[in-house]
N, C-alpha and C positions, 0 to 999 in steps of 0.2 A: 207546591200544593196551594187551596186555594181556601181560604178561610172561609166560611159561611159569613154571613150582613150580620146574622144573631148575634156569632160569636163578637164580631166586631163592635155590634152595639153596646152588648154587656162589657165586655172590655174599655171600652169609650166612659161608660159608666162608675165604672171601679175608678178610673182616675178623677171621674168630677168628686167622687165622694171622700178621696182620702189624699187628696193631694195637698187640702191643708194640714194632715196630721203627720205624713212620710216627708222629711227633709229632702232633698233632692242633690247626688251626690256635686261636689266643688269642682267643679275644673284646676287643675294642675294642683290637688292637695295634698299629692306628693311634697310638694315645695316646704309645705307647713311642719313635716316630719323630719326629725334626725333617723338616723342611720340606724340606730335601735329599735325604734318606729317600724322604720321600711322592713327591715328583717324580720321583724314579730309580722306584721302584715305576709310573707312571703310563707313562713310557720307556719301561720293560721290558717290560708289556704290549704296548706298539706293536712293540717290537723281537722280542717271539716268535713274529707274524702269518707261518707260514710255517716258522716251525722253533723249537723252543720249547731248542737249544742255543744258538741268540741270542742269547736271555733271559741264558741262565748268562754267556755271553763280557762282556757288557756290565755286567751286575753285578762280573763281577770287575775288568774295566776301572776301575769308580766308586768301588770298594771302598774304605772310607776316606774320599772325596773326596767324596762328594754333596754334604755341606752347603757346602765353599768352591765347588765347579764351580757349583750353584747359586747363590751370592750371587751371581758373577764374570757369569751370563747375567743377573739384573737389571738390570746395569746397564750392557749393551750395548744399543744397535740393534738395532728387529728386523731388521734386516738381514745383523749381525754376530751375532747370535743364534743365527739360522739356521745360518749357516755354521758358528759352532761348535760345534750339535747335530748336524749333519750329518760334521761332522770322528768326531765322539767314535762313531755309529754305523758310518760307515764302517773305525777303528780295530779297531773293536771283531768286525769280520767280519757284520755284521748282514744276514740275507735282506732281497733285494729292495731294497736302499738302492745306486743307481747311485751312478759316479761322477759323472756330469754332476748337480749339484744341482736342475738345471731339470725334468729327467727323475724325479727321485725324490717318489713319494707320504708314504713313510714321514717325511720332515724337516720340510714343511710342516703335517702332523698332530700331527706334538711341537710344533712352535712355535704351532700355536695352541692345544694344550691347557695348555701354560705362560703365555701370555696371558690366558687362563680361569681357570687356578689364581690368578695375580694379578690377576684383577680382581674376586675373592672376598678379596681380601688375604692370598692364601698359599695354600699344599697346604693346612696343618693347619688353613686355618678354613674351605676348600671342604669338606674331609672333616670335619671337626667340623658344618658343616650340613647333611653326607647320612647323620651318624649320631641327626641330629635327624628327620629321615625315619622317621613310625611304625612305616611295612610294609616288611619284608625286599623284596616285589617291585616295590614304587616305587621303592627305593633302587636294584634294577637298572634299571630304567629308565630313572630320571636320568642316570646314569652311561654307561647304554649311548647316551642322547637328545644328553647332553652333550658328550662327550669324542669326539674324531676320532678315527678307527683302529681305537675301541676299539666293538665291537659286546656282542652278546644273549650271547656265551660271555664275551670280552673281559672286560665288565663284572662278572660272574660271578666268574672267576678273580683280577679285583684285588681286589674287596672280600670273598672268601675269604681271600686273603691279609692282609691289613688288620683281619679280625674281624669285618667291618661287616655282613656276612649269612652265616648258618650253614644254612638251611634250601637250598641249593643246590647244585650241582653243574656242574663248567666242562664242556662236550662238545666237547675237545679231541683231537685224531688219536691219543694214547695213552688217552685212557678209553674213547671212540669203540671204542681197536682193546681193550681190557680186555671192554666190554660183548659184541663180536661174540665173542671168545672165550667166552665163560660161554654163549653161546647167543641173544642179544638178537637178532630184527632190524631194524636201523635203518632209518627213510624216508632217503634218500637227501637228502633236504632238510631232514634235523633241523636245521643250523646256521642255516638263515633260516626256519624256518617255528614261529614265535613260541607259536603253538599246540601244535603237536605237541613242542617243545621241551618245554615248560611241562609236557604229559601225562606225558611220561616221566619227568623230575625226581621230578614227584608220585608215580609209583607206584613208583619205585625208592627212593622216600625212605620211604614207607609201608610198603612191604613188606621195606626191607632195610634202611636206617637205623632204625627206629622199633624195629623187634624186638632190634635188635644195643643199643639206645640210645647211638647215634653219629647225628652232625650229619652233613648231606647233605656240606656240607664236608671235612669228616672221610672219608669213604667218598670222595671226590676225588681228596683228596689219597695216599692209598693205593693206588687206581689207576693214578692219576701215577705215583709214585713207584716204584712196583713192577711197573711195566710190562712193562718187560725182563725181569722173574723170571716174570713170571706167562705173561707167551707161552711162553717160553723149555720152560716146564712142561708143555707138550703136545707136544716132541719123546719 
């Protein structure tokens, strides 16, 4: 697809304006994290499917605790595992996490992606061998191939966060609603059609990241974060 100059312009614009106030993610800040860390990060992903105040509720929930809550599900059952993954999302207010355990998709998709993580022996040496991964677009692909829950945007958004790919961009319901404002119009199937995902990243990364010299990430995380200002901007 082909962007409009408009849209491009305004987009060009939203970064001169808030690029002092949006951090810009770390390269390889995986590193900085223990293994409690990595795991809530991999959680929170799953817990944003839906509402990305989720995300915020359950981090603050863990806040502190990753690393003992983490050692504490090692070394239960996965049966007792589950259950008290499934405690800590439900506490936490998390879309889509019933009460009947049986009924919920979101508890059985953490619990095998903690499975996964240990049988890499940890977060930090799963992530430590997807940042052995040459290409930024492999390492989503694993990530999105690998991990339950967590799909083509999913995967995106974690290893953004992580440092682990910078040339990207999450197409999440706030950037989604940032792009329709600036002018963009979206396929209606950008979030499953692996293709036409892929087009647009690239030309919004070419034409608006490349010229600002900001990482796709970066231009993300901006739209994220400034979402509510930037709508808010065309009353």
């Amino acid at each position: 697809m082909m962007i409009r100059a408009a849209a491009v312009k305004k987009l060009i614009a939203l970064v001169d304006r808030y690029k002092n106030e949006v951090e810009s993610p770390v390269k390889d800040n995986w590193k900085t994290k223990d293994d409690g860390q990595l795991w809530a990060a991999v959680l929170g992903q799953i817990a944003v499917v839906g509402s990305a105040v989720s995300g915020i509720s359950l981090s603050r929930q863990l806040e502190g605790q990753e690393q003992s809550w983490y050692i504490g599900l090692t070394s239960m059952s996965q049966k007792a595992r589950q259950k008290k993954i499934h405690e800590c999302l439900r506490k936490s207010g998390v879309r889509y996490v019933s009460a009947d355990l049986r009924r919920c998709r979101k508890t059985p998709a953490a619990a095998l992606n903690f499975e996964l993580l240990q049988a890499y022996g940890g977060p930090r040496k799963y992530f430590q061998a997807v940042s052995e991964i040459p290409v930024e677009a492999w390492r989503i692909a694993v990530v999105g191939d690998e991990l339950s829950y967590i799909k083509n945007k999913g995967a995106r958004d974690l290893l953004i966060g992580l440092g682990l790919v910078q040339n990207a961009i999450a197409f999440d319901l706030r950037v989604m609603g940032v792009l329709g404002f600036v002018g963009i119009d979206l396929p209606p199937d950008i979030a499953e059609n692996k293709v036409k995902y892929k087009s647009l990243e690239s030309e919004i990364i070419k034409k608006v990241c490349d010229p600002c010299g900001i990482s796709g990430g970066y231009l993300d995380r901006i739209m994220f974060d400034k979402y509510s200002e930037i709508i808010a901007s065309q009353n």
